[in-house]
N, C-alpha and C positions, 0 to 999 in steps of 0.2 A: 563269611567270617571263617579263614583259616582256624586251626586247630594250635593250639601258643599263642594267642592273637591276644593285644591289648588295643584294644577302640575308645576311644573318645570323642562320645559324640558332644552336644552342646551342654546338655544336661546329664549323661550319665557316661559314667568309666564301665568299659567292659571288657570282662578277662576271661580270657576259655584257654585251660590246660587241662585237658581230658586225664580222667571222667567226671574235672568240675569248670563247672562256668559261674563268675561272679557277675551279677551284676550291680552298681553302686549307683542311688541317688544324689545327686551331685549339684544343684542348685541352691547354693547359698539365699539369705542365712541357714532356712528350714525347709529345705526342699521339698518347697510347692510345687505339687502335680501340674502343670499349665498344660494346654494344650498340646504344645509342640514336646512336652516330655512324652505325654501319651503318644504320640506317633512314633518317635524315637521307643520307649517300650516296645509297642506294639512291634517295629521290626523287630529289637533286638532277640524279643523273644520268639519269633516265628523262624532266626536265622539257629539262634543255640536248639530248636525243638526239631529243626533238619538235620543236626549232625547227630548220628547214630555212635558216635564215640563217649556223647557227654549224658550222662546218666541221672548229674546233681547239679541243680542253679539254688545259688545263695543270693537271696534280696538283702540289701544292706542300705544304710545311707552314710553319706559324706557327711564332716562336721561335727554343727549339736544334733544332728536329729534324725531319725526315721525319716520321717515327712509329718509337716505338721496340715497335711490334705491338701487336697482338689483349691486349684484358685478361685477365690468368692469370684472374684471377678467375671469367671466365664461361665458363673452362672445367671446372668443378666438374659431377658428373653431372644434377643439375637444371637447369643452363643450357648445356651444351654443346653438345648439339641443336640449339635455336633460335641459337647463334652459331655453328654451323659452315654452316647454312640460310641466315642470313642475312649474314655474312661471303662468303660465297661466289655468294650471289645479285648482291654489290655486283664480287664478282671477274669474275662473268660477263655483268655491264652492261657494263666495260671492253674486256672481249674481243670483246664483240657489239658496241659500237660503231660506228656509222656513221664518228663524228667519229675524226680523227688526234690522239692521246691524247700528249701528253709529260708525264715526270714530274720535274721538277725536285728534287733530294736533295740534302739536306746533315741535318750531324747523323747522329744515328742512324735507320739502316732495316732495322729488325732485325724477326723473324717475318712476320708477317702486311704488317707495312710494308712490307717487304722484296717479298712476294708483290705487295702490289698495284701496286709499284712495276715491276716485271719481267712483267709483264703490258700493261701500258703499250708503244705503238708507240715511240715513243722514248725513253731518260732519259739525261738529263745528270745528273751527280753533283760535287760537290767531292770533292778529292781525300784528304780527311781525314774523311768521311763515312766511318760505320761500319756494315758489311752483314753480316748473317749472318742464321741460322735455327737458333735456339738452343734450339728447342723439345724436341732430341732429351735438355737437361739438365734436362728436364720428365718426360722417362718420355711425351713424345708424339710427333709427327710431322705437319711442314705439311704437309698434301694437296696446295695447287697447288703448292707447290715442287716436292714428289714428282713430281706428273704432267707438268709444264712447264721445270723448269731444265736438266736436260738436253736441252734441246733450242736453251737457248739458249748452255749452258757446254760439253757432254760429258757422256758418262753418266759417267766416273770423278771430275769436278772434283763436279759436282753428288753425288756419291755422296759425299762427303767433309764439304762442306759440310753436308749433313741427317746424316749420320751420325756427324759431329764437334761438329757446333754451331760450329764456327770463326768468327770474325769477321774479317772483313778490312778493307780499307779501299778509300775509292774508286778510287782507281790502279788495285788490282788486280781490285777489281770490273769497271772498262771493260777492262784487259787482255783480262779472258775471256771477255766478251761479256755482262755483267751490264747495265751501258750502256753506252753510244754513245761517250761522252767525259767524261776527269776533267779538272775544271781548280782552279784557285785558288778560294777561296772568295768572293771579291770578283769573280769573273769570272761567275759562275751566270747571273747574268740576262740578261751578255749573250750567252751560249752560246745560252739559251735563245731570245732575243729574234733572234739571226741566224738560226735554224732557223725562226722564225717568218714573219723578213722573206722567205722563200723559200715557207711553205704560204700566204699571204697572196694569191700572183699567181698560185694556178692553181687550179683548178674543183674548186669541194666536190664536185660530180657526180663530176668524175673521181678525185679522193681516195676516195671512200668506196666506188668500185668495183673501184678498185685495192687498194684493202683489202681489202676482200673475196675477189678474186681471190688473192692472197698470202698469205690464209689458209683458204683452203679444204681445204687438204689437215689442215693443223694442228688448224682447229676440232674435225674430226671428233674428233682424236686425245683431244683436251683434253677434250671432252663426253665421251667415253666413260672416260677416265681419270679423272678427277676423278670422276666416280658411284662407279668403283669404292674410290677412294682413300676415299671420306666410305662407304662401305660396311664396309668395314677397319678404320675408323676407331670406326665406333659397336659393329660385331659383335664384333671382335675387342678393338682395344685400350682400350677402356674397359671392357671385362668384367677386364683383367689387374689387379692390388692393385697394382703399379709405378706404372702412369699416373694412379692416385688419391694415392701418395703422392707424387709428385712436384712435384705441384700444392701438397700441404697443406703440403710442403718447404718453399717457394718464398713462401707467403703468412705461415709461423710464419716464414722466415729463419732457417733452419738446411739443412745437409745434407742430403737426401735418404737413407734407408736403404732398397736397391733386395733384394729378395729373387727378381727374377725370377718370379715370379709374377704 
């Protein structure tokens, strides 16, 4: 990826003019994470974290929305595997980043949106954006949320939101430390754009070592939580008939019939 480069892969738009690189979820309606976005991430961002010119990537989505998460779909027991692998390889490009990461939200950012959103060093939200982690009215459970919201909410708020599925809205997202700042929907960009005119005037060098620094103590936590969460995940709860039917629930559009098993 050239430096002034606009790419357009299938699912996402991508812009680098140093010292920023955009990149935009782009899969109508509600850009659902699939598969094939996760791979498409996963280059884009291993190409913008090789160029030592770009300092700042901006997460955004196309449309209404953030991403309204991860496809239920590919969480069926034949693809679940490879999208928990690769979903999460694109969550741990984010957190290894050199570059200072903002994620700009509006719409909904629900599941896995939600995750990659809250992994991100900074995020602005409108304040009518819808956040949650709804996975738990699936019969499953986000692993980075698990491993990582508490730490940026509380262990009891976070312990609510994966255990509720609740949805909230941006307001109360930035109240508890979801992001940074909620504003008006017309105001996103230039929330965005002030935080910017400020990483602009000072040393990629010094941003990405001060990043580093400020999370040193957290990476560890995160790398060893997160293996364990996707360990839980495969051992345990996809061996239970719950997290299979919740899924089959959710794709026929009825009810869920939970037996606890």
């Amino acid at each position: 990826m050239t430096p002034e480069a606009v790419v357009s892969f299938a699912s996402l738009m991508v812009k680098v003019d140093p010292p920023l690189a955009r990149v935009s979820l782009h899969h109508p309606p509600l850009n659902v994470i699939d598969i094939p976005m996760m791979e498409e991430l996963a280059r884009s961002l291993a190409e913008i974290e090789a160029q030592p010119d770009v300092s700042v990537l901006v997460l955004s989505g196309e449309g209404k929305a953030f991403s309204a998460g991860v496809d239920v779909g590919a969480h069926t027991p034949d693809k679940v595997e490879e999208m928990l692998a690769k979903f999460h390889a694109v969550i741990r490009a984010v957190v290894a980043a050199k570059k200072v990461t903002i994620a700009a939200v509006h719409g909904n950012c629900l599941g896995g949106g939600a995750e990659l959103a809250m992994v991100c060093d900074t995020v602005f939200t409108t304040e009518s954006a819808k956040w949650g982690f709804p996975e738990i009215k699936l019969g499953c459970y986000p692993p980075v949320a698990c491993t990582a919201l508490a730490a940026l909410v509380g262990q009891k708020r976070a312990a609510e939101l994966i255990l509720t599925g609740r949805t909230i809205d941006g307001r109360e997202a930035a109240e508890i430390g979801l992001a940074n700042r909620a504003v008006p929907e017309s105001d996103l960009d230039a929330a965005v754009e002030e935080c910017l005119g400020h990483l602009r005037k000072l040393s990629p060098a010094a941003l990405a070592l001060a990043k580093r620094a400020s999370y040193a103590w957290d990476s560890m936590h995160f790398d060893k939580g997160l293996a364990r969460a996707e360990r839980v995940y495969f051992d345990d709860l996809m061996k239970t008939e719950d997290a299979h039917e919740g899924v089959r629930a959710f794709m026929e559009k009825r009810e869920p019939k939970w037996t606890g098993k």
